[in-house]
C-alpha positions in Angstrom: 34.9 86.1 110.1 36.1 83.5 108.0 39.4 82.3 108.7 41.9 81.2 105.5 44.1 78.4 105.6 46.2 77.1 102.7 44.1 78.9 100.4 40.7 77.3 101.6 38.1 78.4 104.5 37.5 76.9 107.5 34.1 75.6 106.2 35.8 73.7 103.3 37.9 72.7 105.9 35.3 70.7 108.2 33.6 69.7 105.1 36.7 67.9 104.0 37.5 66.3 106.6 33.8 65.2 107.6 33.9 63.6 104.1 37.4 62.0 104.8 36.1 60.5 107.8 32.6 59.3 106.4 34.5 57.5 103.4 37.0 55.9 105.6 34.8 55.1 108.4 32.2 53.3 105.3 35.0 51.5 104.2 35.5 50.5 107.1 32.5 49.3 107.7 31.9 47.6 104.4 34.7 45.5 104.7 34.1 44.3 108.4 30.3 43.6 107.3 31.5 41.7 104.3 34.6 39.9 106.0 31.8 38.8 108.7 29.6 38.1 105.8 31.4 35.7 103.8 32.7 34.4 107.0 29.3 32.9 107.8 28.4 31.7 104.3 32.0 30.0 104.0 31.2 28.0 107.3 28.2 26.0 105.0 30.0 25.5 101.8 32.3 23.3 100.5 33.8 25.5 98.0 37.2 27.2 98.5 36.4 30.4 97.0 34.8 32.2 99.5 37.5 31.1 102.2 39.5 32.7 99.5 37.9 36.0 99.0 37.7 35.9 103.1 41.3 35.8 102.9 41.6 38.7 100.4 39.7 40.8 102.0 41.6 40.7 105.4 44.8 41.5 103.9 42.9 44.9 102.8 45.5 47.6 105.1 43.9 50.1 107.0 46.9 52.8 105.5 44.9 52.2 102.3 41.4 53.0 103.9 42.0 56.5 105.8 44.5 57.2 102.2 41.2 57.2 100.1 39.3 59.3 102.6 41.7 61.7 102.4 41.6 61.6 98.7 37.9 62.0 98.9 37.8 64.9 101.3 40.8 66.6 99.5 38.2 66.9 96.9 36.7 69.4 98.1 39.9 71.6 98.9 41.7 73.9 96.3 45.4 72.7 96.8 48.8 73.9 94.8 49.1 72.1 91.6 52.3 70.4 93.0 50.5 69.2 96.3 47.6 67.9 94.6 49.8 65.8 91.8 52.0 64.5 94.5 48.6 63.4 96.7 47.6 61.8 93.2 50.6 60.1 92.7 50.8 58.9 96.4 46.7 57.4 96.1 47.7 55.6 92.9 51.0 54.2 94.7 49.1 52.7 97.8 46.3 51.5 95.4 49.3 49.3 93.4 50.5 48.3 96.8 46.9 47.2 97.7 46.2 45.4 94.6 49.8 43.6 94.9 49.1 42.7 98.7 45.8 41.1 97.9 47.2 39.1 94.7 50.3 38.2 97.7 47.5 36.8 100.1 45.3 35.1 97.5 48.6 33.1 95.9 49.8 32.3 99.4 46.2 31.1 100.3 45.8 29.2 97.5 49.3 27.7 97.1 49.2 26.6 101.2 46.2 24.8 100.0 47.3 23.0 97.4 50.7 22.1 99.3 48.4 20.6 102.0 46.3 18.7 99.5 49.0 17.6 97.5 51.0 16.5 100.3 49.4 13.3 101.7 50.0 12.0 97.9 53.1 13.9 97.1 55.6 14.8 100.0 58.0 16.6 97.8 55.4 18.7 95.6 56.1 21.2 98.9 59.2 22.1 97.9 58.4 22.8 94.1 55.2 25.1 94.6 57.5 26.3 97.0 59.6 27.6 94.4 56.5 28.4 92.0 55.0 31.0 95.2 58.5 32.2 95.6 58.8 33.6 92.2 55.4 34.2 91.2 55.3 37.0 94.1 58.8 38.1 93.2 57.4 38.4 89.4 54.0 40.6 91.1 56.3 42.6 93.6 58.7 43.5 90.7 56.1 44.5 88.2 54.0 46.4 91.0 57.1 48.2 92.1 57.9 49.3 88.2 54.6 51.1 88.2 55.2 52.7 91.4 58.1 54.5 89.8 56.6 55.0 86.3 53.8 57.1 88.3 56.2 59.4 90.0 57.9 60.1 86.3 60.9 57.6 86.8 61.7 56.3 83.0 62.0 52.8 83.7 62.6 52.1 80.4 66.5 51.9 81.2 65.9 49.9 84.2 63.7 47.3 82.5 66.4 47.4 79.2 68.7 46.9 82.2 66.9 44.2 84.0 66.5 42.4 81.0 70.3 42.5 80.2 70.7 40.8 83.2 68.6 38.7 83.1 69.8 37.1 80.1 73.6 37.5 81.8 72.7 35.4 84.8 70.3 32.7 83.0 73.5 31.8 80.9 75.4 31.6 83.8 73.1 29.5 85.8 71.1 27.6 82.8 72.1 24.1 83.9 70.3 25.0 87.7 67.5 27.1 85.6 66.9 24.3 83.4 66.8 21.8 86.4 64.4 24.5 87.9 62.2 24.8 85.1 62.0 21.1 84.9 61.2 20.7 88.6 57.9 22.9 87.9 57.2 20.7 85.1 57.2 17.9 86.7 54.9 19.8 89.2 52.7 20.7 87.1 52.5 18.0 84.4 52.7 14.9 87.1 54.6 12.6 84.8 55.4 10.9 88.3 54.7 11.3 91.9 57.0 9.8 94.7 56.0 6.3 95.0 55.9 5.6 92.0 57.6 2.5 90.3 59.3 4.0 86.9 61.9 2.5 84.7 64.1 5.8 82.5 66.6 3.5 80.6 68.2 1.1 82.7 67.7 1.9 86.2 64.3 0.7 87.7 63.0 1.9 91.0 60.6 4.1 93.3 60.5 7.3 92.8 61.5 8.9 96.2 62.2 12.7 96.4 61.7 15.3 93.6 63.6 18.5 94.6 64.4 21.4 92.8 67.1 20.2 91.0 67.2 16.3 91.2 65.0 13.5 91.3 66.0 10.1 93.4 65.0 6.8 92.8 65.5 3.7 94.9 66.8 1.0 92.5 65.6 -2.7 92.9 69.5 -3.4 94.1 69.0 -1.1 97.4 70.7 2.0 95.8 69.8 5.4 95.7 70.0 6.8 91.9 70.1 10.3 91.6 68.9 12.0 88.1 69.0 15.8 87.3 65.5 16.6 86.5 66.5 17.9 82.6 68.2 14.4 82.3 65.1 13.1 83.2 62.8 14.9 81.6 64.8 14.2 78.1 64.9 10.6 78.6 61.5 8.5 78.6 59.9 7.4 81.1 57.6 4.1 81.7 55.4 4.4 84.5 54.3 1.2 85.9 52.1 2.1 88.7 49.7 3.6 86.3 49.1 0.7 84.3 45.6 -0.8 84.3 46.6 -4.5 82.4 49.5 -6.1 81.4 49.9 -8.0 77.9 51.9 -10.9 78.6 53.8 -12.6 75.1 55.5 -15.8 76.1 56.6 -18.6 73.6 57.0 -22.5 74.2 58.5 -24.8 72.2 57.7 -28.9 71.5 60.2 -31.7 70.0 59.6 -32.4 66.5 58.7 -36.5 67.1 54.8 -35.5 67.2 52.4 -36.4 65.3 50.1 -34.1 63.2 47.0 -34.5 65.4 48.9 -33.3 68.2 50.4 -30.5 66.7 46.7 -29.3 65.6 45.9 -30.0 69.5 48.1 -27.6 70.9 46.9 -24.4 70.2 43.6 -25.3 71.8 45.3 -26.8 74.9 47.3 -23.5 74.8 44.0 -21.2 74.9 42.2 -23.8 77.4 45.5 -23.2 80.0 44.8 -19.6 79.7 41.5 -19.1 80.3 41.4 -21.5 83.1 43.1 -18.7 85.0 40.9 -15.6 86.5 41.8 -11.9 85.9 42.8 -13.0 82.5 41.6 -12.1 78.7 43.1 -14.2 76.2 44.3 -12.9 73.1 45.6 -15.6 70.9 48.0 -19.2 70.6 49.7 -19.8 67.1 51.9 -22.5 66.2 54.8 -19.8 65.1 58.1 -21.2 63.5 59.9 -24.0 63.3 63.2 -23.5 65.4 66.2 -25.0 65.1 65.4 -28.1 67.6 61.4 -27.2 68.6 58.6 -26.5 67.3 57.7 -23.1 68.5 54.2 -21.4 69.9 53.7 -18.3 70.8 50.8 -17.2 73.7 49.5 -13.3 74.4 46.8 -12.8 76.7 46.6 -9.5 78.9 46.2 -9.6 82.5 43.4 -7.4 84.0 45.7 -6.3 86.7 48.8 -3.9 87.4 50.1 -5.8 90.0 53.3 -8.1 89.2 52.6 -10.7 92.1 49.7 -11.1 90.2 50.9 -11.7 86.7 53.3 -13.8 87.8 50.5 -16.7 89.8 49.0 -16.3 87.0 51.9 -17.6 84.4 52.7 -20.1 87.3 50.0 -22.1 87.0 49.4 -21.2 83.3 52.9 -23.8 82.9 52.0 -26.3 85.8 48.5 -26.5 83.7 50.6 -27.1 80.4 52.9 -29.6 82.2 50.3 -31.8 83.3 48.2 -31.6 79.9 51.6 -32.5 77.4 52.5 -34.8 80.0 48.9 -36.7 79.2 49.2 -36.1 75.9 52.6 -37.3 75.0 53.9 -34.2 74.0 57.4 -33.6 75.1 59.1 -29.6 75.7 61.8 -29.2 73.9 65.3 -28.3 74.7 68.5 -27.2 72.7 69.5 -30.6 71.3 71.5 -31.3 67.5 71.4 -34.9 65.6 73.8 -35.9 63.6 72.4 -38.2 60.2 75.6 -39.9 58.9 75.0 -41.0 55.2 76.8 -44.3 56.0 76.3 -45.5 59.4 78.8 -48.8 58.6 81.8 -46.6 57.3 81.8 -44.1 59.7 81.8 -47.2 62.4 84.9 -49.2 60.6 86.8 -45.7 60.1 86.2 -44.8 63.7 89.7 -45.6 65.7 90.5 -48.4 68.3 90.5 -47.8 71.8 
């Protein structure tokens, strides 16, 4: 005697749930078997991406599991039209939930990475991806939750039009602390900077210190602590100077006019000799450039094939104790602001000047 429950016999019964427990217990299985797996081929790589899949996989819930077994098995059952929508409805809901918790543990994997990695380098890259995890799973929760309620019939066009609305109400409200936001993660992302850095934005020049969320500090070269917003920054420009590679140094000198013309041909060469007497240093060029208004002037460019400042400035030192010594040899004599005054009639001027 077959007994009739809901509509369906015993027999579909057992085979239902024998099927709901086979599915469930595989999947199971599989993912234990592939956790353990991956597990053993990610302790001989160096590649992230299995740890990453590892990671994925573990954040699989078991809710989700016995769920699609009892999809599976239900199958096999004949079940009212309005139980077997809602049990469709309910399947599709957990699978969005699934799908949105192993996106969650792959960004929080991969962003704890990256903060521990970036950090040795760049202390306050932290707080930015920080920000950048924060509303990227906000962004995935949100759009997995709008699904959710589009596949139970909700219209969520209102609530999106609505969303959107304000949206726009609360980014005009807050668009000075949005734009400092937006300029934080593109400063993250784009690196014009890192702290410790030594950058010049107009007339403050310092090390970079802190980059937050809304404002960036640099320690000037007087001891203070400058604080820019990070859209002020971002519009104004920047010069880097720890990522230079050489440094092109222009410097000009300047000789009296009593020299004669063999020692004015003389100097550019003695100019060029000064330089590349020096190591680290390319020269570029020595021309005898203009005549001033109580020297003769020269100007020097060479570039120094290092960043470092200490450096460039030995360099220059003994560039001018070299010149010293070879215009002191040669008779040549540096200039300095100096007029003379030609009278047309020494003996006049001498009779008109008044007694003492």
């Amino acid at each position: 005697m077959n007994y009739i429950i809901l509509d369906n016999e015993l027999t579909v019964w057992a085979v239902a749930i024998g099927v709901a427990l086979t599915v469930s217990l595989a999947l199971f299985i599989i993912k234990r078997v592939l956790v353990k797996r991956l597990g053993a081929y990610a302790a001989h790589t160096e590649t992230y991406l299995d740890d990453l899949a590892i990671k994925v996989l573990s954040a699989t819930h078991p809710l989700f599991i016995v769920l699609i077994g009892l999809f599976a098995g239900a199958h096999w059952l004949t079940l009212p039209p309005k139980l077997a929508t809602l049990l469709s409805h309910l399947t599709v809901a957990v699978l969005l939930l699934q799908v949105a918790r192993w996106a969650d543990a792959g960004l929080h994997a991969w962003l704890r990475r990256y903060r521990a990695k970036r950090s040795a380098e760049d202390v306050a890259s932290a707080t930015s991806t920080a920000a950048i995890g924060f509303l990227a799973r906000t962004f995935l929760w949100l759009v997995i939750l709008l699904m959710i309620l589009d596949n139970f019939g909700v219209n969520i066009t209102t609530l999106v039009a609505s969303l959107g609305i304000g949206g726009i109400a609360v980014a005009l409200a807050l668009q000075n602390i949005l734009g400092d936001l937006f300029s934080s993660l593109s400063i993250v992302l784009d690196k014009p900077f890192v702290v410790g850095d030594f950058v010049s934005v107009g007339d403050v020049s310092g090390t970079v210190e802190y980059v937050g969320l809304k404002t960036t500090r640099i320690r000037g070269l007087g001891g203070e602590q400058v604080v820019f917003s990070n859209s002020d920054l971002l519009q104004s420009r920047i010069h880097n100077f720890k990522r230079m590679e050489t440094r092109r140094i222009v410097f000009s000198i300047g000789v009296v006019y009593e020299i004669s013309r063999e020692q004015l041909r003389a100097i550019p060469g003695m100019l060029r000799a000064a330089v590349e007497a020096q190591a680290n240093v390319r020269f570029d060029r020595a021309h005898f450039k203009a005549y001033g208004a109580s020297s003769l002037d020269f100007e020097i460019v060479y570039t120094v094939l290092s960043p470092d400042y200490g450096v460039y400035m030995d360099i220059q030192q003994a560039i001018n104790e070299l010149l010293f010594e070879r215009f002191e040899d040669a008779g040549i004599g540096f200039a300095y602001p100096t007029q003379t005054i030609h009278l047309a009639n020494p003996e006049i001027a001498v009779r008109r000047a008044p007694s003492r």
